[in-house]
N, C-alpha and C positions, 0 to 999 in steps of 0.2 A: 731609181724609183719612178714609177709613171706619175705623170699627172695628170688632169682633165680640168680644163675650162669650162665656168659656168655662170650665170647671169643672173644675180640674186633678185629675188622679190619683197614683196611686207614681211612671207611669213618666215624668211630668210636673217629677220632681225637681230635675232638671240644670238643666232651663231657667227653672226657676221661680229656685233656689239663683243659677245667670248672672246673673237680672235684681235678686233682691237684692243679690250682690256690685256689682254696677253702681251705687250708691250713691243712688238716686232719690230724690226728695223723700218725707219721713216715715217711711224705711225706720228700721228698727230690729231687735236682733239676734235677736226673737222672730219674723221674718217667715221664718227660714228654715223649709223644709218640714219640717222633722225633727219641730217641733214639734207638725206633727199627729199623730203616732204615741205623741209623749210622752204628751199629753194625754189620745189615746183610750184608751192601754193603759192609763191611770191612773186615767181614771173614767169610759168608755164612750161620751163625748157624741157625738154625728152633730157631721158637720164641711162646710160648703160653702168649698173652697179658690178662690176667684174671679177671674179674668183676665181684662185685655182685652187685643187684638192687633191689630196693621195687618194690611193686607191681603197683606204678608209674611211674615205669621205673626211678628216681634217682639215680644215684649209690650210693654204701657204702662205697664202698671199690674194691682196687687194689692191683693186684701182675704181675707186667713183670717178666714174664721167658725165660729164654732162654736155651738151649740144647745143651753143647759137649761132644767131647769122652777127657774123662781123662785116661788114660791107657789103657786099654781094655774094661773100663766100659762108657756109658755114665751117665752123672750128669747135672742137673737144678742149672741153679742160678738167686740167682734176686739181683745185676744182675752183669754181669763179668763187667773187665775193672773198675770198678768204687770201690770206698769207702764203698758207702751202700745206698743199695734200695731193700727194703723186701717189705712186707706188708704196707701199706698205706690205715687207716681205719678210719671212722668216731666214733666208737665206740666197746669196745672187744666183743660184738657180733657178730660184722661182721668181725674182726679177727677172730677169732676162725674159722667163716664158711670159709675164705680164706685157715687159716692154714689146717682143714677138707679136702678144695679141693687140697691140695697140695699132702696130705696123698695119697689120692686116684689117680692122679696125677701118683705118685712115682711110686707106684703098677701097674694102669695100665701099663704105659710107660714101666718097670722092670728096673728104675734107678737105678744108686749106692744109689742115694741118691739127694735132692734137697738143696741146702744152700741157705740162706737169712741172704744178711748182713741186719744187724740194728743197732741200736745206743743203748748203755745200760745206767742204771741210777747210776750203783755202780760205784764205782772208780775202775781204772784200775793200776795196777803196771807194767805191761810190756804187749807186745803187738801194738796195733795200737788206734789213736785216730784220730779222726777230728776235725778242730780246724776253730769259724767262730768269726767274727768280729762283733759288733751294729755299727752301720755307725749313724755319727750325723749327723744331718739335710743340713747342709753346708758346704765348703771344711774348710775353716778360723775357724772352730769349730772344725772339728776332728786336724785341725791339731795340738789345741792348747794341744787336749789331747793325741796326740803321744809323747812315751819318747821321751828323750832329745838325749840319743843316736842315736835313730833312723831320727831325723829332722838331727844330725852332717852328718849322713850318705847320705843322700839324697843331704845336700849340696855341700859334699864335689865332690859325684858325679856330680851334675852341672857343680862346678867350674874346672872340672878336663873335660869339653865340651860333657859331656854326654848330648845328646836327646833324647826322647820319640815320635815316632810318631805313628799313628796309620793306620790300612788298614784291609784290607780282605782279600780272596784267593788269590790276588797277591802275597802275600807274605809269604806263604805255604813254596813251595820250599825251601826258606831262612831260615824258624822256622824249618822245618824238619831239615836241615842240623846241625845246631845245637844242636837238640832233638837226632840225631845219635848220635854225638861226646860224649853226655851227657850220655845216655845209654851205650857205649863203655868204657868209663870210670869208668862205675860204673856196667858194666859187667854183662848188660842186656840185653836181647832182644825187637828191637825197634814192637813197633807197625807198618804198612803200612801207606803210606801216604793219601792213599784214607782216610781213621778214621779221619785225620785233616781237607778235602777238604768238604768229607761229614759233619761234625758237623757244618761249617760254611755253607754250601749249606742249609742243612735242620734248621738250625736256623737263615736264614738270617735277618737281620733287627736288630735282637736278639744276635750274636757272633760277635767277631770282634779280632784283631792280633793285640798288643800292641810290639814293637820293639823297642830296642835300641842300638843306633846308636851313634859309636863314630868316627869320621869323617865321611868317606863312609863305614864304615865298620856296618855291623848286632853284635852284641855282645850278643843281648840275646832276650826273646821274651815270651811273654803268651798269651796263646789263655783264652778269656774270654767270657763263656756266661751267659745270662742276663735273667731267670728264676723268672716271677713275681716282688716277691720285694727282690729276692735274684740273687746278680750274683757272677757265682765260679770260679774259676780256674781250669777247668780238667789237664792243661800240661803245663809247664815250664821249660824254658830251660834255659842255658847260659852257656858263655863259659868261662871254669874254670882260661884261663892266663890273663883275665880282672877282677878277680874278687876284685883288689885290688883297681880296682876304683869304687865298689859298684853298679855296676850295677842292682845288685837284690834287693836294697835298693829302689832305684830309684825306677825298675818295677814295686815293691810292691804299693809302694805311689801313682804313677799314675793311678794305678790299682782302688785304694781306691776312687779315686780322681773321675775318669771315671763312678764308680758303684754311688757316691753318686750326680753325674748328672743326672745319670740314674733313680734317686728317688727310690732307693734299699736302703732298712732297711738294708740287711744281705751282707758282703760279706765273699763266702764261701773261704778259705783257702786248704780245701782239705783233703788229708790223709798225714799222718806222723808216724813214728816209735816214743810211748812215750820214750821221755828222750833222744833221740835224737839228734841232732845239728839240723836238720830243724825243728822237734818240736823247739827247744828253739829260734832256728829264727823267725819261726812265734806268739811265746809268746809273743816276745819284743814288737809286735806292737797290744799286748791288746787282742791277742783270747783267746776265753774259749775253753779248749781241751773238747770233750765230747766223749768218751769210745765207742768202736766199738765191738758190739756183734756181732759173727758168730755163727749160728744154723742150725745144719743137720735134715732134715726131712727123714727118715728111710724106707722104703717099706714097714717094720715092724709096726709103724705106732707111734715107738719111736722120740725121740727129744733131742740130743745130742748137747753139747757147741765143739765147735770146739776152741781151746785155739790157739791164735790169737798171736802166740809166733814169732819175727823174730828167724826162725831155723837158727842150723848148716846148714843144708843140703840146705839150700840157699844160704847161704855164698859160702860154696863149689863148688855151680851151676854156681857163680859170678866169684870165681876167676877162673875157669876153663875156661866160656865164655870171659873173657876176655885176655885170651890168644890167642883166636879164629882169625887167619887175618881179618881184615875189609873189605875186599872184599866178604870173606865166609861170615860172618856175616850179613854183609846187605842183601845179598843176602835168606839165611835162618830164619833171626832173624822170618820175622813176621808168616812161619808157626808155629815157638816153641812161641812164645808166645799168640798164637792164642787159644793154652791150657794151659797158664797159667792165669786162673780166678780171 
């Protein structure tokens, strides 16, 4: 069967959003289209949204890209900011001709190189993994299969006057502030707030801001969007001198709670460092990690594993930024991390 290559636009949305809800191989909740708009309003990068289709015009197959400078060179990814979204095919035919236009891509363009995160099938020993949950049909059903630790924790946070409520862009400002303290502490640079304002504007109906709340106070917060029959967590916050009343316990749970109203099979968990403390956080409550491939596409027209290691030279970057005043830092974080992919 022939194909043809094509370069979607806005009014390109519908059909693009059809063939990710169609569930194809690789897909992931970052392939919906929305998140071109997230991204560019957030930190301006050119984007090639990449299709192929039969000669019925169906698509096969997807690659979002997007375009910055990493040192002196620029680089494609599909796709920054997120875990993994490469390729998205109905079958390795149409991979291949993705990966083919990627090749040619690189060379025109004269990249460093293009990355596409993906998911791998081999086991990982260190590195990064994603880790997503099966949600049972009813709340009173998963909860019976959540450990025991995990339901002591949740209650104890009740009983200790923790609430859960939920909202929207209202309450941005409040998650961001949180979302700094969290990154400062852990001696990162935060994303802009526009990135949180946009993912709620462009998925509305579909995202929403889970907060909690102990008296008048915000304590901690996850922004959740809700991707077919899967909904993920991109961002989570909270704040580290509550954390002995289980706040994150709680989030978690209502989190779970909210996706399987939602009549979401999956909920996605996110990225993690394996072997971890937030790996082993999110194990307690039943994910399967599942291994995170990174792949350089070469100009040359080779295909290199990029080892997927938490470096030294991150560590370094963390404890040095976080020496940084909090004034300096807010103020620069989101052009340094704007090239960190």
């Amino acid at each position: 069967m022939n194909f043809s290559v094509g370069y979607a636009r806005d009014k390109d949305q519908e059909r693009w959003n059809a063939f990710v809800l169609s569930e194809p191989m690789g897909v992931t909740p970052y392939h919906f289209y929305q998140w071109r708009r997230v991204i560019h309003d957030a930190y301006g990068l050119a984007s090639n949204y990449v299709f192929i289709e039969d000669t019925s015009g169906e698509m096969k197959g997807i690659l979002p890209l997007f375009f910055a400078k990493v040192g002196c060179r620029t680089v494609g990814v599909a796709l920054p900011y997120c875990s993994h979204a490469g390729i998205a095919s109905n079958d390795y035919d149409s991979r291949m001709i993705l990966l083919d236009t990627a090749k040619t891509i690189c060379q025109n363009m004269k990249l460093r190189y293009i990355e596409l995160k993906e998911t791998s099938s081999s086991p990982v020993r260190e590195g990064f993994v994603t880790q997503i949950l099966k949600l049972e049909d009813s709340i009173p059903q998963h909860w019976q299969k959540v450990e025991s630790k995990c339901r002591r924790a949740v209650k104890k946070a009740e009983k200790s006057g923790l609430k859960v409520i939920e909202g929207g862009i209202e309450y941005v400002e409040k998650f961001y502030t949180i979302y700094q303290k969290n990154m400062e502490k852990l001696g990162a640079p935060t994303h802009p707030i526009i990135l949180f304002k946009k993912a709620i504007e462009e998925f509305k109906g579909k995202a929403t801001l889970l907060m909690v709340k102990k008296n008048d106070d915000i304590i901690a917060g996850m922004l959740i969007v809700q991707c077919g029959r899967v909904a993920h967590d991109p961002w989570t916050a909270s704040l580290h001198s509550f954390h002995h009343l289980f706040p994150n316990d709680l989030l978690y749970w209502k989190a779970i709670c909210y996706a399987i109203n939602k009549s979401c099979h999956i909920f996605d968990f996110g990225l993690s460092g394996n072997d971890t403390g937030l790996h082993y956080f999110k194990k307690k409550w039943g994910t399967i990690a599942i291994p995170l491939l990174y792949t350089r596409v070469l100009p040359s027209g080779q295909i290199r594993i990029k080892k997927n290691r938490i470096n030294v030279l991150r560590y370094i970057f963390n404890s040095i930024w976080s020496k940084v005043p909090n004034k300096v830092s807010r103020k620069i974080g989101p052009s340094i991390r704007k090239h960190m992919l």
